[in-house]
C-alpha positions in Angstrom: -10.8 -12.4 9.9 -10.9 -13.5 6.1 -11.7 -11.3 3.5 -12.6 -11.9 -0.6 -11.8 -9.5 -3.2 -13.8 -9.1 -6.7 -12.9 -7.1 -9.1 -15.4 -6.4 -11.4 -14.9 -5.2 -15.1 -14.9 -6.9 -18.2 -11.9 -4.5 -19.5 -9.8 -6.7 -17.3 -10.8 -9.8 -18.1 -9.6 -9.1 -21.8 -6.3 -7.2 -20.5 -7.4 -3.5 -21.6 -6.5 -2.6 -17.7 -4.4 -4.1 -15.0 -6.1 -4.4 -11.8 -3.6 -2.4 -9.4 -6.1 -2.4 -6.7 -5.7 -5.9 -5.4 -2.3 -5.5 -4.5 -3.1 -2.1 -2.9 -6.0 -3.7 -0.6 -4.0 -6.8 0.2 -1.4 -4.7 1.5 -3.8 -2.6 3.6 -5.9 -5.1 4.8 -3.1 -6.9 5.8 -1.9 -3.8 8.0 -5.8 -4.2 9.6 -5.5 -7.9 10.3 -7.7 -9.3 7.8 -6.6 -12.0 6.0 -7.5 -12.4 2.0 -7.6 -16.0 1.1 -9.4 -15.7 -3.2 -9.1 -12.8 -5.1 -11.8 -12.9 -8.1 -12.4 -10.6 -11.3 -15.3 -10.8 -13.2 -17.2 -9.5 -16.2 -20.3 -7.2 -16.3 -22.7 -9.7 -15.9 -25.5 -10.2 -13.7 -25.6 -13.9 -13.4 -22.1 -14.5 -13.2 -21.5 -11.5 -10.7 -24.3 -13.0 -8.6 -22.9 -16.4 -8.5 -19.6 -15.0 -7.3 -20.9 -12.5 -4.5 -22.7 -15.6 -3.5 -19.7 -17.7 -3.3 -17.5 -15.4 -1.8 -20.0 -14.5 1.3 -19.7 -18.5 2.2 -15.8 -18.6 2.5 -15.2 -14.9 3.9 -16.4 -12.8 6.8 -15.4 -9.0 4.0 -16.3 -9.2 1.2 -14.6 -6.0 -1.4 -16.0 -5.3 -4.5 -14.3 -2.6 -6.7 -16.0 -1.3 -9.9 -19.2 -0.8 -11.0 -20.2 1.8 -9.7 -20.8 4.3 -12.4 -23.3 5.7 -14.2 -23.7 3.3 -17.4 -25.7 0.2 -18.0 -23.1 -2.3 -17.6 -22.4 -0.4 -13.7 -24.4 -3.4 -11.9 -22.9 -3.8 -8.6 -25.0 -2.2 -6.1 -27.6 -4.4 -8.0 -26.9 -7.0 -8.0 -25.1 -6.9 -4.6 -29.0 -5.6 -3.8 -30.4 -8.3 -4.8 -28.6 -11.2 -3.5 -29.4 -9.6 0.2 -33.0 -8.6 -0.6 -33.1 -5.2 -0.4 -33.9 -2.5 -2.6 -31.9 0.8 -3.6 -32.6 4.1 -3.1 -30.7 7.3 -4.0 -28.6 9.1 -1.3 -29.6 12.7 -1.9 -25.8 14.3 -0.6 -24.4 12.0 -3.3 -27.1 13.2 -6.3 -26.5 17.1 -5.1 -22.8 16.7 -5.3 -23.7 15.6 -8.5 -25.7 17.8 -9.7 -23.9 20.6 -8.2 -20.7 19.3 -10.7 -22.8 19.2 -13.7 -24.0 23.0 -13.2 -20.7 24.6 -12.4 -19.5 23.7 -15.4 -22.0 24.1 -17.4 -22.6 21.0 -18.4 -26.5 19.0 -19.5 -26.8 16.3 -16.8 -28.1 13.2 -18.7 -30.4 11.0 -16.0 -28.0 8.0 -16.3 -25.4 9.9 -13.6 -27.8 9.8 -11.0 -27.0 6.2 -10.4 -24.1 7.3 -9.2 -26.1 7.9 -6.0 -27.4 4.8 -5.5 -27.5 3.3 -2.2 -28.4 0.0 -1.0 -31.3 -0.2 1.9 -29.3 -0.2 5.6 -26.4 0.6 4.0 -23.4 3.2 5.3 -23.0 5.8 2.5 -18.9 5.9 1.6 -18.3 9.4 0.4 -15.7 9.6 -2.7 -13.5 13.0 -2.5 -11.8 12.0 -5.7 -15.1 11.4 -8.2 -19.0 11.2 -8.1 -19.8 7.7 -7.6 -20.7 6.3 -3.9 -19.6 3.4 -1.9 -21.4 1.5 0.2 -20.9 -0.5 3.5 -23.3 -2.8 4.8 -22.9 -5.7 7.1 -25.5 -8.5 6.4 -26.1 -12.2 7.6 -22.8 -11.3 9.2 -21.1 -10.8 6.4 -19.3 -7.2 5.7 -19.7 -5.7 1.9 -17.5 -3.2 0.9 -18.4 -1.4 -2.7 -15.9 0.6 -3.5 -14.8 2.7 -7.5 -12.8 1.0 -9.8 -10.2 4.0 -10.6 -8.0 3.9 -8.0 -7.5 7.7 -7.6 -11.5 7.3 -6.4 -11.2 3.7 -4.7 -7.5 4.6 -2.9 -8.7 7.5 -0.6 -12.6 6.1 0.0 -10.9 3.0 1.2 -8.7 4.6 3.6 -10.2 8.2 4.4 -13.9 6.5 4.8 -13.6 2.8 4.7 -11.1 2.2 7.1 -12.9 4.4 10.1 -16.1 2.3 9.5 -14.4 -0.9 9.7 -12.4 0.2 12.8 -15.6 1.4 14.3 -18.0 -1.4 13.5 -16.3 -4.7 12.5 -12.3 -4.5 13.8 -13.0 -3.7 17.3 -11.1 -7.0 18.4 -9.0 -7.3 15.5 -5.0 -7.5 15.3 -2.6 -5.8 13.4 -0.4 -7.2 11.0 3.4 -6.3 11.9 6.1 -6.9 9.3 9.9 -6.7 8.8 12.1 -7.4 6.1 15.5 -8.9 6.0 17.2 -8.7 3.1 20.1 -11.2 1.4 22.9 -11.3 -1.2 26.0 -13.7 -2.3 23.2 -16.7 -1.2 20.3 -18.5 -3.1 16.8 -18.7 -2.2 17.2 -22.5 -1.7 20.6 -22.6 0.1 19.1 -19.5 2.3 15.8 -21.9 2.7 18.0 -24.4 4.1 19.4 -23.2 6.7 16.2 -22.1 7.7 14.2 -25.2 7.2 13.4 -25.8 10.4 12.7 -22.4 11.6 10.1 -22.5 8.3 8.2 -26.1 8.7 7.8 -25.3 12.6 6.8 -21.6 12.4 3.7 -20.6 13.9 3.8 -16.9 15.0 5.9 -15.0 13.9 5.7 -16.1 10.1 8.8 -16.8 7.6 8.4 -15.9 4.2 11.0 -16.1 1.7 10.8 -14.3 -1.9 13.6 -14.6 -4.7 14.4 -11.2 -6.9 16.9 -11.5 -9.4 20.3 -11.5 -7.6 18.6 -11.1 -4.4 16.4 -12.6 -1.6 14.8 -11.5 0.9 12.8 -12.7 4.1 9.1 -11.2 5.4 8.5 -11.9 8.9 4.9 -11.3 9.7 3.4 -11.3 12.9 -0.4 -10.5 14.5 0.1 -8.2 17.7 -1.7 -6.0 19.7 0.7 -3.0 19.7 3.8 -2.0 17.8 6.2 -3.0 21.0 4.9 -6.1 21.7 5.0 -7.3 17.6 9.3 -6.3 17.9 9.7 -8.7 21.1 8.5 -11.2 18.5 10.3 -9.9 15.6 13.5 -9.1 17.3 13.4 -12.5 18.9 13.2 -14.7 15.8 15.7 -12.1 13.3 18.2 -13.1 16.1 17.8 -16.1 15.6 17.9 -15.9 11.9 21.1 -13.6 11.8 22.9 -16.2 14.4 22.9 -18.6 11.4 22.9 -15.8 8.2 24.7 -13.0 9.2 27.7 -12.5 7.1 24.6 -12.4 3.9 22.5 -9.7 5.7 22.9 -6.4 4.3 19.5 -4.4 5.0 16.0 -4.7 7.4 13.9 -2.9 5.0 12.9 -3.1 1.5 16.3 -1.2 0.0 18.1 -2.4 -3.2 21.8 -3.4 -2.5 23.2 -0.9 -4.7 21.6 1.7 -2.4 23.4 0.3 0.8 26.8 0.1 -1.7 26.2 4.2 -2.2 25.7 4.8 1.4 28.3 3.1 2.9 30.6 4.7 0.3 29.3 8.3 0.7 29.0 8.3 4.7 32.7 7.0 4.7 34.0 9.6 1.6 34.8 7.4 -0.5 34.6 7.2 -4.4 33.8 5.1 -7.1 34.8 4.2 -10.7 33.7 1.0 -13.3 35.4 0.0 -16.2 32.7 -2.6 -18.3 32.7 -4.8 -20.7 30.3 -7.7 -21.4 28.0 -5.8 -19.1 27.9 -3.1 -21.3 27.3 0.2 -18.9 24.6 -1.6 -16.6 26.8 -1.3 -13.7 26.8 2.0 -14.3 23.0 2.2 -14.9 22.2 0.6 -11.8 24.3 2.6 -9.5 23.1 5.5 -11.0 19.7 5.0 -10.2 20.3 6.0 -6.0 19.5 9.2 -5.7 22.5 11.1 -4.3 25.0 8.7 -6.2 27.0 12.2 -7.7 28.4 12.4 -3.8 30.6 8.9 -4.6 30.4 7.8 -8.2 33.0 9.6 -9.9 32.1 7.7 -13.4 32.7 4.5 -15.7 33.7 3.8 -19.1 32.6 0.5 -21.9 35.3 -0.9 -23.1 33.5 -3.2 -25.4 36.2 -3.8 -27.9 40.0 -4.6 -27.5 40.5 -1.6 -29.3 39.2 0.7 -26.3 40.7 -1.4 -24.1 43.6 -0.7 -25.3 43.0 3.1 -26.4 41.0 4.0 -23.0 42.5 2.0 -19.5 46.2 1.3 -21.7 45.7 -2.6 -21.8 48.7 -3.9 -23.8 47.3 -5.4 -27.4 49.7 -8.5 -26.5 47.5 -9.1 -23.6 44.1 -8.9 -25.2 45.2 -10.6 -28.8 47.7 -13.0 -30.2 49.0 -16.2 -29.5 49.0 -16.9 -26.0 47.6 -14.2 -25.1 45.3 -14.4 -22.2 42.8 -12.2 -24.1 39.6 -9.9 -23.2 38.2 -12.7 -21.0 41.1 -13.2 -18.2 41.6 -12.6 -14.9 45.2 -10.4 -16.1 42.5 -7.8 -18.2 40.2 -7.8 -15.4 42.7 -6.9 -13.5 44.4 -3.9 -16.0 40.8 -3.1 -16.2 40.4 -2.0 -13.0 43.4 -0.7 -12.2 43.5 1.2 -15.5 40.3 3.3 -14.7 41.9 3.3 -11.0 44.4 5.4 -12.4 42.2 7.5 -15.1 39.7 8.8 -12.1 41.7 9.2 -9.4 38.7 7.1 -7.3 39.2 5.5 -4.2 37.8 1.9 -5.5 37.5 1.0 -8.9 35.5 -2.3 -10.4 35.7 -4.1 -13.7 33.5 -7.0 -15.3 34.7 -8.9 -18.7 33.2 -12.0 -19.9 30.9 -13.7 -22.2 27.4 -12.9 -21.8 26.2 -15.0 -24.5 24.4 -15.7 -26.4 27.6 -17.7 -28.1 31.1 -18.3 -26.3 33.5 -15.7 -27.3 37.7 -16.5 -27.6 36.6 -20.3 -27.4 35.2 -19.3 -23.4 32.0 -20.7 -22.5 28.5 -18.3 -22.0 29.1 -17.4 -18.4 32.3 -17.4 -17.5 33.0 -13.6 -15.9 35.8 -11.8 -14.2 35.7 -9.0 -12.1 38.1 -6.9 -10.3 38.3 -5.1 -7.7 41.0 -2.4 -7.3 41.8 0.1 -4.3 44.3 2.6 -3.7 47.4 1.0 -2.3 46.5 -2.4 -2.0 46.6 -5.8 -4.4 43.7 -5.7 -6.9 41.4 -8.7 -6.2 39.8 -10.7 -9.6 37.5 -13.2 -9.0 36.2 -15.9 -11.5 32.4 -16.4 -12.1 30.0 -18.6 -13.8 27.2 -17.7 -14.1 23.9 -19.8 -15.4 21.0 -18.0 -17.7 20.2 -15.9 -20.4 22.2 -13.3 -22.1 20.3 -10.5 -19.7 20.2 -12.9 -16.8 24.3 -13.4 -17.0 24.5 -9.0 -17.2 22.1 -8.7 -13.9 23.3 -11.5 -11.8 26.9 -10.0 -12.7 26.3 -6.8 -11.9 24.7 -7.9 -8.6 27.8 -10.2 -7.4 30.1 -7.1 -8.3 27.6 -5.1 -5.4 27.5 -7.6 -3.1 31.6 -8.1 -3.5 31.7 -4.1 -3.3 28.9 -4.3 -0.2 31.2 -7.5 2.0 34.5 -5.7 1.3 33.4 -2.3 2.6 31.8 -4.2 5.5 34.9 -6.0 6.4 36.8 -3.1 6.3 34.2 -1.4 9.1 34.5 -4.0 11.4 
């Protein structure tokens, strides 16, 4: 089953609003079954409302409308959504007392324009709206379904799923499937090296779907498929993440939605173990990222920004004939990565301790290119590890995809060490 979404409002055609309500309905309709092939947003105007209503009821079996609803002049969607089918509009007296009912409880003149918040279209199925005053309206015609439904999502969100939803169930959906997804997500590989070793699992799928998506440092995998029941879509599912994890496994670190740092605090926490940074060239966004799990106080003992040799030296105890001087290896090295981390090892007492130095751009520093990064990984009792990285982008993009390696390095270690 296809659906269409319009959004109608000339606010966000000129940017005043951003329509959050697409992405809300495509996710729920997707949970129903229903497929959305256009989404559309257009301006208060008859014509070119019309044209698109008209459009949409060729290509899609639902057609949602959100907006328009209210009680001013430019509110045309029962309309003109009245007109295309040929049928008048009539008010829907529960909807004008509520109405009324508001305006004299508070005391308030009701001007005649807020009755066309009651407004119904002829064979239409009233859709009540807890949150405000205006009505929706269902209405299935020429076997097409019209949905009308508020533009504020605090009205639009619980009419679609406290009133909508029922109706649909009960007089469109009866032989529809659910959608069923899972998520699988990916770090230490790229979207296109992760795409191929998948390639043929992507041209060839059919049911259940692949669908890779690339974050910043991250990837991750939707599979989607249509099933009758909950068990029978997780034969499918668990059938093709086998599959999947036969050839991936060592970069698979969650099957939901979770960022990595949160699987980092996790492990760390459930296992007692403790955490310290020392930063550089990253400039406390290590720090800033772990910090934003909730629960992170249980593991993260704390992190310093050693931005200048000076600290360096005055805060972890890096020798200035290290950092400066000829032949020294300097800031950017793999030896200060390493006194880094083993410095603030020392300072916090932590179980595991990470550093990051380099040259996030947007010139080369100590004659070393934009990119280049070390970090370090130190641990009680055992060899500190420094790795060498460079890394392509931006000044911001070099500070994220660092700070993501360092969790993913942080994420494989503490695996390793469970198995």
């Amino acid at each position: 089953m296809k659906a269409e979404m319009i959004a109608v409002g000339t606010e966000l055609l000129l940017g005043q609003i951003v329509n959050t309500n697409a992405q809300f309905l495509s996710q729920q309709l997707a949970l129903l079954g229903i497929d959305v092939y256009y989404q559309t947003v257009v301006g208060d105007n008859p014509h070119r409302m019309k044209e698109v209503v008209d459009t949409a009821r060729k290509r899609a079996d639902i057609v949602i409308l959100t907006g328009g609803l209210g009680p001013t002049m430019d509110d045309i969607t029962k309309e003109v959504v009245a007109d295309l089918l040929g049928r008048k509009i009539s008010i829907y007296k529960p909807g004008l007392e509520k109405i009324e009912n508001m305006f004299r409880e508070r005391g308030i003149h009701m001007v005649e324009s807020n009755k066309r918040q009651a407004d119904s279209i002829e064979g239409a199925f009233p859709l009540d709206n807890e949150a405000g005053l205006a009505i929706g309206n269902a209405i299935v015609a020429d076997g097409t379904t019209y949905l009308l439904l508020p533009g504020p999502p605090k009205e639009m969100k619980p009419m679609f799923l406290n009133v909508a939803v029922p109706w649909l169930k009960q007089h469109v959906l009866q032989e529809a499937q659910a959608l069923y997804t899972r998520m699988l997500k990916f770090a230490g590989i790229g979207e296109s090296n992760l795409e191929e070793q998948l390639k043929d699992l992507i041209a060839g799928q059919t049911d259940p779907t692949i669908a890779p998506y690339a974050k910043e440092g991250e990837v991750l995998i939707r599979l989607a498929t249509k099933s009758v029941s909950q068990d029978e879509a997780n034969r499918k599912l668990d059938q093709l993440e086998l599959l999947i994890r036969s050839r991936l496994e060592s970069y698979i670190y969650a099957i939901a939605d979770l960022p990595l740092e949160s699987i980092v605090v996790d492990l760390m926490t459930t296992r007692g173990l403790t955490l310290a940074s020392a930063e550089s060239c990253t400039g406390g966004l290590f720090a800033e990222t772990i910090t934003s799990v909730s629960g992170v106080s249980a593991m993260y003992l704390g992190g310093v920004v050693t931005y200048t040799n000076d600290m360096k030296h005055r805060l972890l105890g890096i020798p200035m004939n290290v950092l400066e001087g000829e032949g020294a290896p300097g800031a950017i090295s793999e030896q200060t990565a390493t006194l880094m981390a083993e410095g603030v090892l020392e300072r916090t007492n932590a179980d595991i301790a990470i550093s990051i130095t380099g040259v996030a751009g947007p010139t080369e520093s100590e004659g070393k290119p934009v990119g280049l990064v070390y970090i370090g990984i130190a641990e009680r009792d055992k060899n500190t590890v420094v790795e060498s990285l460079r890394i392509n982008g931006n000044r911001e993009m070099v500070r994220v995809r660092t700070v993501k390696t360092v969790l993913h390095r942080l994420w494989k270690m503490l695996k390793q060490q469970a198995d």
